[in-house]
N, C-alpha and C positions, 0 to 999 in steps of 0.2 A: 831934378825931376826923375831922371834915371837914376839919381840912388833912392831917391825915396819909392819908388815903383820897386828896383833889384830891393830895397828895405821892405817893402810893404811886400814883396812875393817870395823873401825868405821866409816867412812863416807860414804861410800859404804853401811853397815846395815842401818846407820840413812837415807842414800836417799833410800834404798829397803824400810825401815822400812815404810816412811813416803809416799811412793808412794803405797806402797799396803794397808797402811793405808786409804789414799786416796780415791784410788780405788774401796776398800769394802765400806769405807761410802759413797759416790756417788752410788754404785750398789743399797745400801741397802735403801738410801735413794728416787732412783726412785724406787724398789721394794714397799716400803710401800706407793710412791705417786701411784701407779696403782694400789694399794691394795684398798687405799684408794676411788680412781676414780672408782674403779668395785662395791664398797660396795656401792658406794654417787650413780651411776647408776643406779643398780642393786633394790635397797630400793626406788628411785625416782619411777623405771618402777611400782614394784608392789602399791606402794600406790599411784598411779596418783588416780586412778579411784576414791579410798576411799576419796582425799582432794578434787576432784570435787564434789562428791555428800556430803560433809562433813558430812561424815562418820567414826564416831570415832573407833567404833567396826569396823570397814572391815580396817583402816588402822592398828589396833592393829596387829588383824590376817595376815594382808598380812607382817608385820614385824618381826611376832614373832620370825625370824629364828637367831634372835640377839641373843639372851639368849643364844644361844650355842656359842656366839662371843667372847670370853674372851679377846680379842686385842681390842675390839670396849668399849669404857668407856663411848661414850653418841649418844645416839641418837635421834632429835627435828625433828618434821614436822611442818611446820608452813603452814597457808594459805595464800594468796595473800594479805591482810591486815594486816598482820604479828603476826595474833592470831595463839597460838602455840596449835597444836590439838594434837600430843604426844610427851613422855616425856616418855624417855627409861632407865635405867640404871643407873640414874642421877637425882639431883633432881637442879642439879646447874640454877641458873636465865635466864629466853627467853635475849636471842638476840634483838639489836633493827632492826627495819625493815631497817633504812638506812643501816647498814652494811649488812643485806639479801638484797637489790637493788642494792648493788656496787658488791655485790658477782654474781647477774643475768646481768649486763651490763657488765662484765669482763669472761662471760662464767661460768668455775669452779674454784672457790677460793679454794685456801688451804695456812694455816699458822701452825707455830710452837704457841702451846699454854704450856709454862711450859713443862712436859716433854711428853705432845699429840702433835699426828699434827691433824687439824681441814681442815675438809671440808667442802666445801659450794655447794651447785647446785639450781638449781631452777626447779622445778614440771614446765612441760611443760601437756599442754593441748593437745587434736587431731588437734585443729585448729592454737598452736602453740603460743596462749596465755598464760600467767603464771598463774598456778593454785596454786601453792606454794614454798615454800623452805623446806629443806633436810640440815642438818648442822650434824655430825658426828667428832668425836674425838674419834681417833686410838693410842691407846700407845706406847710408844719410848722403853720403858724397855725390851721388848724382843729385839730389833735390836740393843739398846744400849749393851744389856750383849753378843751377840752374836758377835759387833763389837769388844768389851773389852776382848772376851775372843781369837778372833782371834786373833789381837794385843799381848797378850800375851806371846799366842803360839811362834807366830813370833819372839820376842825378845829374847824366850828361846829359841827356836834350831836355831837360826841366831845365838847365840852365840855358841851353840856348832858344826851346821852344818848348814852354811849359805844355802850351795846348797840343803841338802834337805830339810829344812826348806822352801825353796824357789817354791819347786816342790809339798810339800806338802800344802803348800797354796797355790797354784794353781790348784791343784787337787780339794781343800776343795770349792776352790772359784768355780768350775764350776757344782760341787754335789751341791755347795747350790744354781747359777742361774737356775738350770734346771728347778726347780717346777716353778718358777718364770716364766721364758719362758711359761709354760704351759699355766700358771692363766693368764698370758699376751694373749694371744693368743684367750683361753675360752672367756674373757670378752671383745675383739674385734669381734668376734663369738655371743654373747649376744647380746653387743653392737648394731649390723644389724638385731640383730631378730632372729636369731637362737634360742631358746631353746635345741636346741636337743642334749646338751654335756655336756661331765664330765672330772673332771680332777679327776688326777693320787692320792688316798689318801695314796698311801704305797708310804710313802716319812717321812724325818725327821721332827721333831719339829721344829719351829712350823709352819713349811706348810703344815705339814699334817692339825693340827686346821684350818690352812686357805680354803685348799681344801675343809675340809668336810664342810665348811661354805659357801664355793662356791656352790658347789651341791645340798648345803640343799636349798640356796637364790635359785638357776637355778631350781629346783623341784619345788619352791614355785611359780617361774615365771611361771611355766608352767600351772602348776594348776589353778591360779587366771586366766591366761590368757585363757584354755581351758571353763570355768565356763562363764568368759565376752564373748566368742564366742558363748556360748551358750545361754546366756539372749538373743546376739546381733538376734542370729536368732529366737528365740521364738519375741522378737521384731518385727522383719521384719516380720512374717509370720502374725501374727498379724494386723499389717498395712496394709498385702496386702491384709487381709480378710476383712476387714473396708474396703478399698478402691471398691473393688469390689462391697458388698455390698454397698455401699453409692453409685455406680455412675450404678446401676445395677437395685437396687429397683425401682419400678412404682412413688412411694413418693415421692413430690418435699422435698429436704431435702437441708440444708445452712449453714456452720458456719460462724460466723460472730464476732471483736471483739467488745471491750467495748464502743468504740468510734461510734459505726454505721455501721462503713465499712466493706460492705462484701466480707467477703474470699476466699468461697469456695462455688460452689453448683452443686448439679446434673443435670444429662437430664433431668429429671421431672419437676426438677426448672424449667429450658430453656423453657420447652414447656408450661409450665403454663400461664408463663410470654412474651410468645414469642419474646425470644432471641434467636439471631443464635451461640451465643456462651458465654463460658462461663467469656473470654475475655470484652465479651461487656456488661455482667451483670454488672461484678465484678468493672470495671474500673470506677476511679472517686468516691466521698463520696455519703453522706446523703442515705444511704442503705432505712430509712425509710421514707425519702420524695419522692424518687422516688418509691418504692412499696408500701406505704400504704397510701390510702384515707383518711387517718387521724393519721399522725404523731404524732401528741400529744397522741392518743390513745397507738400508740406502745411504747413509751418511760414512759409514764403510767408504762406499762405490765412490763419493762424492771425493770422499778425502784420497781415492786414487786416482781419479779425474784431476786434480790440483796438480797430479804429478805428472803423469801422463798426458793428460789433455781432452783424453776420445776413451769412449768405453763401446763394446760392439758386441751384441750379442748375448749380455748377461742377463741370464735365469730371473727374475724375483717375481714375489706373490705381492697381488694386491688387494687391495679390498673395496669394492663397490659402495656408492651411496646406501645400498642396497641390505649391505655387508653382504655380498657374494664375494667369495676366493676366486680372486682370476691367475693363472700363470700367461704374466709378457715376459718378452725376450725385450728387455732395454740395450737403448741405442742412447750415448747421452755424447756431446761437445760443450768442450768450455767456450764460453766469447769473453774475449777480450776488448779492451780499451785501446784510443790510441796509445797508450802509455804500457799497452802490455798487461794492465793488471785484470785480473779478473774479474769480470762484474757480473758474469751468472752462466748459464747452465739453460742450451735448449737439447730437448730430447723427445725421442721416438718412440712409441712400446708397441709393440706384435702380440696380439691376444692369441697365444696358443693353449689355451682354457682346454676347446673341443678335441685339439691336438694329442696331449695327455692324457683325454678321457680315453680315443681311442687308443691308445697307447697300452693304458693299461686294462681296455677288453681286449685288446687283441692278448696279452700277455696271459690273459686270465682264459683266453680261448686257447691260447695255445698249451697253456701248462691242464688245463683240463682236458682238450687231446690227448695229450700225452701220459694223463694220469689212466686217462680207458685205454687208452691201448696198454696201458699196464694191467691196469681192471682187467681185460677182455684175455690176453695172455695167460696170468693167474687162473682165471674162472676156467679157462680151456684145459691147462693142464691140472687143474683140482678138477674140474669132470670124470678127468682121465683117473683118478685115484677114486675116486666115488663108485666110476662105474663097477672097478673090480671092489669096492668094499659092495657094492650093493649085489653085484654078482652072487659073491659069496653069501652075504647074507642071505637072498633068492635061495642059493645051495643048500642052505641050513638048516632053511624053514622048512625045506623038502625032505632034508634026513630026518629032521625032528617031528616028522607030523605028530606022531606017536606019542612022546617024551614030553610029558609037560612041565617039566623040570629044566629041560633045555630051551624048550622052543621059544618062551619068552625073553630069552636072553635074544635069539637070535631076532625077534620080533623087534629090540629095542636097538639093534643096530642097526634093522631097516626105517626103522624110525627118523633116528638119529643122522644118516644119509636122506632121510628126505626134508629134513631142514636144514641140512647141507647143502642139499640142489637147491633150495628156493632160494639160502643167499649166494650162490654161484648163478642163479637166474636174473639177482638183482645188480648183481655186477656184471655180466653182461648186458642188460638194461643200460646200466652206467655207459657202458663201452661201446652201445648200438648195435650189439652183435647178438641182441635177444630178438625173440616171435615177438611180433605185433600184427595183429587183427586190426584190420582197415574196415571202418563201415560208419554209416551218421549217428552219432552221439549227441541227442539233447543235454547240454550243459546244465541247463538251471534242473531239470527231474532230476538228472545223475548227485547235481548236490542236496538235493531235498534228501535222497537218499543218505548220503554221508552225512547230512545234518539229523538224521533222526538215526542212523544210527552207534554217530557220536554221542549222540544225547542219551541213549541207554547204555551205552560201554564206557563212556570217558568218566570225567569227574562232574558231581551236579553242582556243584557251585560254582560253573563256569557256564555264561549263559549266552547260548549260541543263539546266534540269526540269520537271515538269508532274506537278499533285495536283490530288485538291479530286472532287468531284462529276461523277459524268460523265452525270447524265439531263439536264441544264436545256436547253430550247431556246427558240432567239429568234425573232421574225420578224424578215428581214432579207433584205438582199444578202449574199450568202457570198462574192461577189470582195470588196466591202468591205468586208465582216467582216476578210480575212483581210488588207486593206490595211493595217487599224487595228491589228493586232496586227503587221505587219511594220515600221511605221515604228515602235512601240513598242517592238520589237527593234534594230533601227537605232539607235534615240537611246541608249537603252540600251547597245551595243556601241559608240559613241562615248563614252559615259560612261566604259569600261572599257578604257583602249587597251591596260594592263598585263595584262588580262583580267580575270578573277571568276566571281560565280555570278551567273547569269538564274532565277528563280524564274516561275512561271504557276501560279495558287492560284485554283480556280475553287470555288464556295461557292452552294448556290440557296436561296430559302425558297419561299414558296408565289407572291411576286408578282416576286420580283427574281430576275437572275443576276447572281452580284459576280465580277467578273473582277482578281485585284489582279495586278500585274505589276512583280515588286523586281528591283532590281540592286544591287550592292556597290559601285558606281561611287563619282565623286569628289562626287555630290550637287548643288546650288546651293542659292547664296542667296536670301536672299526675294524679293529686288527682280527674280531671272531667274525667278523662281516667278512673279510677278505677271504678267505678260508672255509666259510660253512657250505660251499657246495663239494671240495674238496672229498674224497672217499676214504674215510677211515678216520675222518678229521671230529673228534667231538670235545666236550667242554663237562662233556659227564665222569662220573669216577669209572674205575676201571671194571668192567664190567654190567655196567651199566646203560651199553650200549653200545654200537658197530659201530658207528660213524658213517652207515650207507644209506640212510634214508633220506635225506636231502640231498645226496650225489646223487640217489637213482629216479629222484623226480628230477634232478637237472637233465638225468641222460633219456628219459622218457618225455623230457616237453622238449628236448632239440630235436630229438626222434619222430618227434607229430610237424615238425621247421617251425617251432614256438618259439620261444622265449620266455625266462622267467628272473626279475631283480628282486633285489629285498631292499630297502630305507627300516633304520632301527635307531631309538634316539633309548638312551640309557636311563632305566626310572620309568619312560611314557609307554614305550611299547615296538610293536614291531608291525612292519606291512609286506610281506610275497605280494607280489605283481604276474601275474601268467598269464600270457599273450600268447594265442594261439587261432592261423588260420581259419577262417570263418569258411563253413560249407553253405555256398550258395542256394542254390538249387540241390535235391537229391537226386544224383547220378548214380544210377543200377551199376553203371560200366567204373565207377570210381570205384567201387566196394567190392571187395575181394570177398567172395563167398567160398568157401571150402566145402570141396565136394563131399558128399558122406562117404566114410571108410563103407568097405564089406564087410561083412561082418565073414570070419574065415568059419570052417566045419572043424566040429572037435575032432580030438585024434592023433596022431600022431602024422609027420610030415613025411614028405619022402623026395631023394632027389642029391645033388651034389651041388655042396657048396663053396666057393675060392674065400677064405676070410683075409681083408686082408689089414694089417693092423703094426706099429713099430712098437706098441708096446706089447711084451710079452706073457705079462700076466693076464691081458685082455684076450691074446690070443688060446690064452690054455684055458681059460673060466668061458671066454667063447665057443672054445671048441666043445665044452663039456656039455655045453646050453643045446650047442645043436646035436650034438651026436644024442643025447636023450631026447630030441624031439623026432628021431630017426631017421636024421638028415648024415649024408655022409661029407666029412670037412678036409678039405687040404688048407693051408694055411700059408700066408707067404706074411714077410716081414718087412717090406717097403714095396715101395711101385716099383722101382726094377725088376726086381723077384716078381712078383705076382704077372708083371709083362710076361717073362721067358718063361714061366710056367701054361700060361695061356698060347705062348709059340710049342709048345712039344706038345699038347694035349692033342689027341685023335679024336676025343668029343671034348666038347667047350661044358664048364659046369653049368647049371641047370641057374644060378644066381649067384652074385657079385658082391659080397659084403665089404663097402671100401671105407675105409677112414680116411677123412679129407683132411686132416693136419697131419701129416709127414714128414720128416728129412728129406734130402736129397728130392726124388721126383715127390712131388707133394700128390693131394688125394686129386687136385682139380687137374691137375699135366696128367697123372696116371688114366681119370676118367675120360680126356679129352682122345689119349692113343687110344682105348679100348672101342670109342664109339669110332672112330677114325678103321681100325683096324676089325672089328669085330662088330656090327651096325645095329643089329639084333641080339646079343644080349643083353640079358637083365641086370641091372645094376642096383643096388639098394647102398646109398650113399648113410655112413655115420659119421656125428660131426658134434662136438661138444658147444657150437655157432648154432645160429638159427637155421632153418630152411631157407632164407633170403638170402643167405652170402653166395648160393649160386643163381647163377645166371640162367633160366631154366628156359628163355629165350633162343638160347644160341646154342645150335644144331647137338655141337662136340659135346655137349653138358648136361644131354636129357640124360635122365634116370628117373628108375622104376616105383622108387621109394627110400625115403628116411626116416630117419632113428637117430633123437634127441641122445646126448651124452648127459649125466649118466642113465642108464638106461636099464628095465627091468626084465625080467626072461618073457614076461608073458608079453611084452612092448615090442619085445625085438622079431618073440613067437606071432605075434598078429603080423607084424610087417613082412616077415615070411611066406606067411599064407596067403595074402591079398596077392604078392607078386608072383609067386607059385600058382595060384587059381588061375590070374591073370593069363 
């Protein structure tokens, strides 16, 4: 009966035997597949980041938690090209990349390798691209002894006590899924992004190793992953402070790549360039044929940027949506990759547009300074040769009353000095050192006047007109006013020899009057633009004109504190612009009224006069002037001399005849000692300058009377008599 029962529960053990045999290796063997699967996860999540930036040190460290892995026999990172970046445990030979691409098109591979089983995964990226592969081999020899020993078990108390043999591995089998269960559970918990769990370490061999490898890997995720959250945000904050700044600053600023195309740029861009957006900059190529007036200049710059790095400072032109010409000052930086190479080009530009305009008024003020005070020089000492050509001539007409054979010769020399004087009056004009009459000038009646009497002197198939404002008034000279609008007409009606239209557009606001003055003419270029107020500067043949009549409207509208531009397109025509303070109200007290002269008694003069003069022919043709008017002359030939003449004298002469341009002590130091020293004499000041270069305010300066250079005997004769009667 007991063999037949030991007969009848051999097959009975050998099917328990072989079903729980079964059983336990199928448990044990998806136990070590999801051991597997949590390690091949677990090791992917933390060294993603390290194989993206191929990072050997950060994948080392984010792995290290292996070394306490005693089940784990090897562990490979490879990258997306199948170069193996570590090498754990093992020193056995890289994988080829085909079997890492069948292991990533089949999800996660796993095989038996000898007595490992091998995992395969693939590094996924944030964007879900392959960044690398993850290959791990986990050893068999614990599940293998653990299955060998349960098997054992089983065979011995199945032969002595099937049923509890039977109870007892089933007990052993459900103490040993537990932990399993757990680590199952943890790494589906990982798996979605949890961090925040731990499993159970007070458990048997060897899941407790497993656990504490679990925990240590889940500690390590967490860390590296709290560290990347924190780069991420120092990242962003970073970005958003660039961003602000960049779209915030006044500075037009742009990055742009290596190809030309621009990427990016601010409001400051936009409005430099006037674009309504940034859309409308960006879109479409050639970044530098649409912005820079010289393309080859910036791709120049660009290709020394390659070398260099940093450009600071450089000059170029640009061109507006606009097509306005702007000058910036470019500021450009290369950026680079991590890898060093070049991937474009952000830069700065400085609109110094306004900067060069002024630049070159000031240059054009200062060189026309410079030109009147040469003007002004000239005309003084040409005065000084006039005066004695007109002296003499004066002298001639008097020997020749008689002689009508002579006298018109002498008539054509005084002639001839008086168109003399008028262009030495016009270059002084230029040079601000001519008379100008202060008083209110209606603008728009003064040009009716020039327009009608252009219209019968000029050319008639040039057809004038007159608009605009007719209250504005200026203070001013109204012969000069009305000079500045006839040379304006002049150059004008040479601009048109075919004829055209002359326009006068008069315009007020509350401080200005704008006088603009167009013609249809043939225009000029810029370079005669530069230059047309210039004195002596013309474009006519030789003789054909001074070249002072557009200089001496510039030096008579700065004279009034005007202003006058010209705009000229070549083929369409030309436009003078004349800007000139508006007279508010009529002020009596602003208007210089000139008192009427006396009128002197015919006759002959009488009395002693001091002349005093460095040139010498003026002294001996002046002295002739007075001695026949029955004046008696002493003569000195600087201000020193005429001083120590005036110290030895026992009476003082009866008048003072000084010339204010001198050497050494000039006419203004001579006149100040004589008032200084002698309080009550009469001084009669000559000066080739106006009556305004002295100071008629301050005490040292009064005098009696003057006398324009050059000057006629009966001019010099009246001014003698007034201060003689005086």
């Amino acid at each position: 009966m007991y063999l037949a029962l030991a007969a009848a529960a051999v097959p009975v053990f050998a099917i328990l035997l072989v079903s729980v045999w079964w059983n336990e290796s199928r448990s044990l063997e998806e136990m070590l597949q999801r051991y597997g699967q949590s390690l091949t996860a677990g090791f992917a999540e933390s060294a993603r980041l390290g194989v993206q930036l191929g990072d050997r040190d950060f994948i080392r460290d984010s792995t290290s938690g292996v070394q306490a892995m005693p089940d784990v026999i090897r562990l490979d990172i490879y990258d997306a090209e199948g170069e193996r970046l570590l090498v754990a445990k093992s020193s056995i030979p890289p994988l080829d990349l085909s079997l890492l691409v069948r292991a990533k098109d089949q999800g996660q591979s796993h095989a038996r390798v000898g007595m490992n089983e091998r995992f395969i995964d693939a590094i996924h990226a944030p964007d879900g691209k392959v960044a690398g592969y993850i290959v791990i081999d986990v050893s068999r020899a614990n599940v293998r002894r653990a299955l060998d020993g349960a098997l054992m078990i089983t065979v011995v108390v199945c032969l002595l006590l099937l049923l509890l043999f039977a109870m007892l591995t089933w007990l052993e089998v459900r103490r040993a899924s537990r932990p399993l269960f757990e680590i199952d559970d943890a790494v589906a918990r990982v798996t979605g992004g949890d961090l925040n769990v731990a499993v159970n370490e007070d458990v048997g061999e060897p899941f407790a190793r497993v656990a504490r490898g679990f925990n240590g890997m889940v500690r390590t995720l967490s860390l590296v992953q709290e560290e990347d959250r924190r780069k991420r945000r120092i990242l962003q904050e970073s970005e958003r402070r660039f961003r602000e700044l960049f779209m915030h600053l006044p500075v037009p600023m742009y990055i742009a790549d290596m190809d030309g195309q621009l990427r990016e740029c601010n409001p400051a861009m936009l409005n430099l360039f006037a674009y309504v957006s940034a859309k409308a900059m960006t879109k479409g190529g050639g970044f530098e044929e649409r912005l820079f007036d010289s393309p080859e200049d910036y791709r120049r710059m660009r290709e020394e940027l390659l070398s260099s790095g940093r450009i600071a400072g450089r000059e170029v032109r640009c061109i507006s949506s606009r097509g306005e010409l702007l000058h910036c000052l470019m500021h450009m930086s290369l950026m680079r990759d991590a890898a060093n190479r070049p991937v474009g080009v952000e830069g700065m530009l400085q609109d110094v547009t306004q900067l060069r305009l002024l630049e070159q008024n000031l240059v054009q003020a200062q060189k026309m300074e410079a030109l009147g005070q040469l003007a002004g020089g000239v005309a003084h000492d040409f005065n000084n040769l006039l005066t004695v050509i007109q002296a003499n001539a004066d002298w001639l007409e008097d020997e020749t009353a008689g002689n009508e054979k002579l006298r018109p010769h002498a008539k054509r020399i005084s002639d001839a000095t008086g168109r003399a004087t008028e262009l030495t009056r016009n270059m002084l004009g230029f040079a601000r050192k001519g008379e100008m009459r202060r008083e209110a000038v209606a603008v728009f009646p003064l040009l009716q006047e020039v327009v009608m009497m252009f219209g019968e002197t000029g050319d008639r198939r040039i057809r004038v007109s007159l608009r605009g404002d007719t209250a504005g008034r200026v203070l001013g000279d109204p012969g000069q006013l009305h000079q500045v609008f006839m040379n304006l007409c002049i150059n004008a009606m040479q601009a048109m020899p075919q004829g055209g239209d002359l326009l006068f557009d008069v315009q007020c606001d509350p401080a200005r009057v704008v006088i603009r003055v167009s013609d249809t003419g043939c225009g000029m270029s810029e370079t005669v633009r530069e230059h047309i107020f210039e004195p002596f500067f013309t474009t006519k043949e030789v003789g054909a004109g001074t070249g002072l009549g557009l200089a001496m409207v510039y030096g008579i509208v700065q004279k009034l504190g005007g202003s006058i531009s010209v705009e000229s397109v070549v083929g369409e025509g030309t436009t003078f612009e004349v800007l000139l303070p508006r007279l508010q109200e009529y002020d009596e007290h602003a208007v210089r009224v000139e008192k009427a002269a006396t009128v002197p008694a015919p006759g002959l003069l009488s009395g002693t006069v001091l002349l005093v003069d460095d040139e010498q022919p003026l002294l001996e043709i002046g002295e002739k002037f007075l001695v026949r008017e029955g004046l008696t002359v002493i003569t000195a030939a600087s201000g020193e001399e005429a001083l120590q003449l005036l110290g030895g004298m026992q009476s003082l002469p009866d008048v003072i005849l000084l010339d204010l341009n001198m050497p050494g002590m000039g006419g203004v130091e001579t006149l100040s000692r004589i008032r200084q020293t002698y309080e009550n004499q009469k001084v009669i000041v000559v000066s080739g300058y106006s009556e305004t270069t002295l100071d008629g305010t301050v005490k040292d300066l009064l005098y009696d009377g003057f006398v324009s250079k050059p000057y006629k005997r009966k001019d010099l004769r009246h001014a003698l008599a007034c201060v003689l009667a005086g």
